[in-house]
GUPA-699843 format. One line per field, with one value per residue (C-alpha): x, y, z; residue in one letter. Coordinates in steps of 0.02 Angstrom, whole numbers. Example, Ala and Ser with C-alpha at 12.3 -4.5 7.8 and 13.67 -1.06 7.14 Angstrom:
<atoms>
xx <- (615 / 684) $
yy <- (-225 / -53) $
zz <- (390 / 357) $
r <- (A / S) $
</atoms>
This chain:
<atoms>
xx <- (-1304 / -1132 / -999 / -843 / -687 / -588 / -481 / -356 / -173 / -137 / -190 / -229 / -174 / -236 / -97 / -110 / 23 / 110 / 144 / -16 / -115 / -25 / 8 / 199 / 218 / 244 / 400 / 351 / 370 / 546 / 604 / 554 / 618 / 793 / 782 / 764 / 884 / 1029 / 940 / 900 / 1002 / 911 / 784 / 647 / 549 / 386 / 321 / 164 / 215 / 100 / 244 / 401 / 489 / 370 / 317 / 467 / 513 / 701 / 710 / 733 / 882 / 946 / 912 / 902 / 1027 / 1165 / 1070 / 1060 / 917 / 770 / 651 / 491 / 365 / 201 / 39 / 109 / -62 / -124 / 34 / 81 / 258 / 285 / 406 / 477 / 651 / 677 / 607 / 731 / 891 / 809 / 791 / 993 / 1042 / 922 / 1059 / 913 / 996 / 902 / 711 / 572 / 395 / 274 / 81 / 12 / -153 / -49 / 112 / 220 / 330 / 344 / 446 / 573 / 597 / 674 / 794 / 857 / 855 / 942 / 1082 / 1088 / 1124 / 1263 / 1341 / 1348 / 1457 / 1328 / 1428 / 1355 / 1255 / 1360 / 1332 / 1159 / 1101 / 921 / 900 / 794 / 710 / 634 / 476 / 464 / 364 / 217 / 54 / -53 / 64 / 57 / 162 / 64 / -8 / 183 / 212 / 70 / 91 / 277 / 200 / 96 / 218 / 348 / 264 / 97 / 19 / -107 / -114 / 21 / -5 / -173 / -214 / -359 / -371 / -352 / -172 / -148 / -188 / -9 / 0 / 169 / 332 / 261 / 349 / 464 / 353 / 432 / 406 / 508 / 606 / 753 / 827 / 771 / 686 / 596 / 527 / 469 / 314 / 317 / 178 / 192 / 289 / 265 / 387 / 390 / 410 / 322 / 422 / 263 / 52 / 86 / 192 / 49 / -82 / -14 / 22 / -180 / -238 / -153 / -209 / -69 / -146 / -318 / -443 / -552 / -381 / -369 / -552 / -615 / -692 / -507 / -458 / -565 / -546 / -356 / -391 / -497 / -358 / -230 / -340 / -352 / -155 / -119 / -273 / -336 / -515 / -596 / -715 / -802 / -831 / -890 / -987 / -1081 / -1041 / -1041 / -854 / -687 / -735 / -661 / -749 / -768 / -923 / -1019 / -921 / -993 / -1145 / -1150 / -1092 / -1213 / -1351 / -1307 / -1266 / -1436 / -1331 / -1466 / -1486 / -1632 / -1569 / -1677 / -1714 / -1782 / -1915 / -2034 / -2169 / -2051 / -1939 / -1944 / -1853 / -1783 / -1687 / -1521 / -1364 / -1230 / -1087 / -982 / -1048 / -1009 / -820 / -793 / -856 / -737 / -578 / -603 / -630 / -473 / -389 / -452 / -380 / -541 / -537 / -344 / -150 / -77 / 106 / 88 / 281) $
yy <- (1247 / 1300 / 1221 / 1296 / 1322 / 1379 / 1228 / 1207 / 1242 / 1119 / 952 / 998 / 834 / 923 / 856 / 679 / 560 / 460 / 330 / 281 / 316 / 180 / 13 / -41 / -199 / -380 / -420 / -611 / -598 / -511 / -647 / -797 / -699 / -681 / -857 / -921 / -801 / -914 / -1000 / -856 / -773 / -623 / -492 / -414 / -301 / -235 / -65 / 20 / 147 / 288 / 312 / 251 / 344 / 329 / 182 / 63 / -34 / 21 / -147 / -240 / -158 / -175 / -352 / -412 / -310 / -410 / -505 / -437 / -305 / -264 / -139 / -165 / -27 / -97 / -45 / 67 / 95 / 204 / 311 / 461 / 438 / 601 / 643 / 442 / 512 / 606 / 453 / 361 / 463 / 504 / 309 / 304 / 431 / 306 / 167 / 98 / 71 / -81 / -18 / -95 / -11 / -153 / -175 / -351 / -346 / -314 / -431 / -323 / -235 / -396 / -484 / -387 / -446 / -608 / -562 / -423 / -547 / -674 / -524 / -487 / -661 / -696 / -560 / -582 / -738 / -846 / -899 / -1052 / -1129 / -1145 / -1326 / -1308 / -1250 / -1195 / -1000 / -943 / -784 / -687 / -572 / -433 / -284 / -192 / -258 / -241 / -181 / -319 / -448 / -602 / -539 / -509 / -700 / -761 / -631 / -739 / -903 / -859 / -791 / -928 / -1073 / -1045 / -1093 / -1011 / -929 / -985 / -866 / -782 / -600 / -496 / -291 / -287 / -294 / -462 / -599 / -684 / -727 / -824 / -850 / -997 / -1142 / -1114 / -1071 / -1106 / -959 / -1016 / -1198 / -1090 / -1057 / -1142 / -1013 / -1029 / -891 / -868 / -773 / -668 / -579 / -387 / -285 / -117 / 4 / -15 / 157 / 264 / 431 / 538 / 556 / 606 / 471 / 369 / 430 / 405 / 218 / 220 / 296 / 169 / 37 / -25 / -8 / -74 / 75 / 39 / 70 / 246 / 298 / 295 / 476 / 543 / 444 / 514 / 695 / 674 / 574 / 740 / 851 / 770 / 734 / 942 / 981 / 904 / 951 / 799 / 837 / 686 / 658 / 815 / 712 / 539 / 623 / 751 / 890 / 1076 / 1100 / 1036 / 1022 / 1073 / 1024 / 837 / 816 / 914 / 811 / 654 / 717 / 725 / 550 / 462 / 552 / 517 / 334 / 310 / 287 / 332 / 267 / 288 / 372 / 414 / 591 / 672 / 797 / 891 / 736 / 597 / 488 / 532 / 407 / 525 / 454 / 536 / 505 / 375 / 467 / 297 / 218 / 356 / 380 / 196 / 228 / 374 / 295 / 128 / 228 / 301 / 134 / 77 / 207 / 291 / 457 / 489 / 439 / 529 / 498 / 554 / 557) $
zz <- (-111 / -179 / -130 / -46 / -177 / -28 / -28 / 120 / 111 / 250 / 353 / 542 / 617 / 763 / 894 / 881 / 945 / 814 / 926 / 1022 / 853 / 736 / 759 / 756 / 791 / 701 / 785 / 756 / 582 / 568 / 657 / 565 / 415 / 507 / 546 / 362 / 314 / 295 / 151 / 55 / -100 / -140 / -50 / -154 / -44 / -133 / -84 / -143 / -297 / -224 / -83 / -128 / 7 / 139 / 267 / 208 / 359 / 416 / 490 / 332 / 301 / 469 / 491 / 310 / 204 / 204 / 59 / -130 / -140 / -264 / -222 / -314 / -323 / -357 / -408 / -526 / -634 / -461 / -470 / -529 / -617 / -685 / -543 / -579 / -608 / -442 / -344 / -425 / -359 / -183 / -157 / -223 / -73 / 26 / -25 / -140 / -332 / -408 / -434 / -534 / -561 / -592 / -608 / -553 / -641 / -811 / -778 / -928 / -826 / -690 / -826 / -767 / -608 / -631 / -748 / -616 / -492 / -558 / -613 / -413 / -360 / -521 / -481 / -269 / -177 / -122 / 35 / 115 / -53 / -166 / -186 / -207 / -412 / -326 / -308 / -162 / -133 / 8 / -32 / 93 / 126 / 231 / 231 / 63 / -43 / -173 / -106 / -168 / -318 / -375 / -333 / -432 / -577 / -591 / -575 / -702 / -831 / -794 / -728 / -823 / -648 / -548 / -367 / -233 / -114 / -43 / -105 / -36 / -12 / 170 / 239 / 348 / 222 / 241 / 428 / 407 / 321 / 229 / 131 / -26 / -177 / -341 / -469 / -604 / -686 / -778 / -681 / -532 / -404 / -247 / -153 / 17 / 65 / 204 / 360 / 327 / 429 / 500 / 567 / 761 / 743 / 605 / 611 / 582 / 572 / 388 / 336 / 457 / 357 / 214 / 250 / 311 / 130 / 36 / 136 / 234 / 388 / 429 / 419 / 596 / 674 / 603 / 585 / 397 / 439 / 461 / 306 / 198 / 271 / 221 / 44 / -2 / 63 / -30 / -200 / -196 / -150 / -293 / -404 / -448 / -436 / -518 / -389 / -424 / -604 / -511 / -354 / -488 / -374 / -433 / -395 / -291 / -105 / 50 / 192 / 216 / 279 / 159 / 30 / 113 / 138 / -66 / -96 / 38 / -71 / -242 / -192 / -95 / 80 / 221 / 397 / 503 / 686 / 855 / 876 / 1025 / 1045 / 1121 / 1074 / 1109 / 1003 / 812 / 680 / 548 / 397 / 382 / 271 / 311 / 315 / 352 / 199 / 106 / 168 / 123 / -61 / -74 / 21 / -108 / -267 / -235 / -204 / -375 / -452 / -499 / -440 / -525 / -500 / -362 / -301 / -111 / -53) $
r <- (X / X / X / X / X / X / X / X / X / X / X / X / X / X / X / X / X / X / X / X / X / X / X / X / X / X / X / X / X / X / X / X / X / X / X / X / X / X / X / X / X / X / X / X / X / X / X / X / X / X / X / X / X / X / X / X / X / X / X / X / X / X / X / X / X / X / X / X / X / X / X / X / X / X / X / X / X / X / X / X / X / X / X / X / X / X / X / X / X / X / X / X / X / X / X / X / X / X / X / X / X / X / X / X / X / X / X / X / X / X / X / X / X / X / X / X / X / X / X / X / X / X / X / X / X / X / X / X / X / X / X / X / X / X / X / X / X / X / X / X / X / X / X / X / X / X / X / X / X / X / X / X / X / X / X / X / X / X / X / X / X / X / X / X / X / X / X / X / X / X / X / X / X / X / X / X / X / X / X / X / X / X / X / X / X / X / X / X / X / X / X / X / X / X / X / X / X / X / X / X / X / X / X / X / X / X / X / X / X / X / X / X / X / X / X / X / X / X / X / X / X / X / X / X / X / X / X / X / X / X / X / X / X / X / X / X / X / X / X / X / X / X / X / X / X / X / X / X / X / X / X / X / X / X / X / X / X / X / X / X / X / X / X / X / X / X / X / X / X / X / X / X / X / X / X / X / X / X / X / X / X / X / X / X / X / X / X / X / X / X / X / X / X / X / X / X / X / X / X / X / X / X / X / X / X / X / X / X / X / X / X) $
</atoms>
């Protein structure tokens, strides 16, 4: 069967309510942050690289920006950076001007981190801790984005120690702001850790969505069917059609569930379902479409079906 190349100039998000549909919440964690505050010199909020405008929690800034900034865009190695330059000056208008691309599975670029952030606290009164030579930092962000990889990639390029902090590939690892971590001897850092926080108020289903296909937002809560309808959407908006390489499909797809369809058959992904008929019950083997949307929503994750920049 040939598949369609009539590819879709637009995502039917079909009416859905922004605010019922994603969680915004984690009001627990903003405020243990806020309450460690006074004991912190610099902020350094990691974001994932793949939206650099998009999903970044206005309530840092509102409740936290009183401290010296870094923005950190991580997972760099899943991004598109072609368009790196304009990202930079819309996060300027955005009041965003110290900006570091890193990668935690290579930590090259994460040597620069330290060095800007010991340039943001020189540079910035230090008001009540003066007296105290010991630098503290607090490491901020959404869930998933890379927030404890980036604290054991330092700790291992300036402590030559191993993991501090949990990592895993679902958001919600770090339940707490834990106890000071030291990343570093000279100078003498801390860090603290900190929960994820969402937006109580995500300002669209796009931007939702977007947060959802990165990973930000656990899938269950969004429906991995949806995600992957939108992942094959957006891979063909901005014609990246790798998965037409890694599914062995005849062409760039579409319709979702014929794309599925394809992957549950190449991967061997069947489930045996109840059918009625005319003779009674009938067990017919047909393809797991959920299986199949979690292959193709984690090969994208890994980077394996192409970079794409989605803001």
């Amino acid at each position: 069967m040939r598949i369609s190349l009539l590819l879709r100039n637009g995502f039917d998000f079909r009416g859905r309510d922004v605010a019922h549909w994603f969680p915004g919440h984690m009001a627990r964690g903003l405020k243990q942050m806020k309450a460690k505050l006074r004991s912190v010199d610099c902020i350094v909020e990691v974001h994932d690289a793949r939206i650099p405008l998009s999903g970044r929690n206005p309530l840092f800034k509102e409740s936290l920006g009183i401290k010296p900034h870094l923005l950190v865009l991580n997972k760099m190695d899943l991004a598109d950076l072609t368009r790196q330059k304009s990202m930079f000056e819309q996060l300027k208008l955005n009041g965003v001007g110290n900006v570091i691309y890193t990668d935690c599975v290579n930590d090259q670029n994460v040597k620069k981190v330290l060095p800007a952030i010991t340039e943001l606290i020189g540079s910035n009164q230090r008001f009540h801790r003066m007296e105290n030579p010991e630098c503290c930092i607090m490491v901020i962000g959404v869930p998933n984005v890379g927030k404890s990889s980036l604290i054991n990639s330092m700790r291992r390029l300036h402590l030559k120690k191993g993991k501090a902090s949990r990592v895993g590939g679902e958001p919600g690892i770090t339940r707490s702001v834990m106890s000071k971590i030291q990343i570093s001897e000279t100078p003498l850092i801390y860090l603290l850790d900190t929960p994820g926080v969402m937006s109580p108020h995500i300002e669209s289903v796009e931007t939702g969505m977007k947060l959802a296909l990165c990973g930000t937002i656990l899938d269950h809560l969004v429906g991995e069917d949806i995600i992957s309808d939108y992942l094959l959407y957006t891979l063909n908006h901005h014609q990246q059609h790798r998965y037409v390489e890694k599914y062995e499909l005849e062409g760039p797809c579409s319709n979702n569930e014929t794309l599925l369809k394809k992957i549950a058959i190449k991967l061997g992904k069947t489930q045996r379902v109840k059918a009625l008929t005319g003779v009674g019950d009938v067990n017919i083997v047909v393809p797991d479409y959920n299986a199949a949307a979690y292959d193709f929503i984690r090969s994208f994750r890994k980077g394996e079906l192409g970079k794409v920049t989605l803001d």
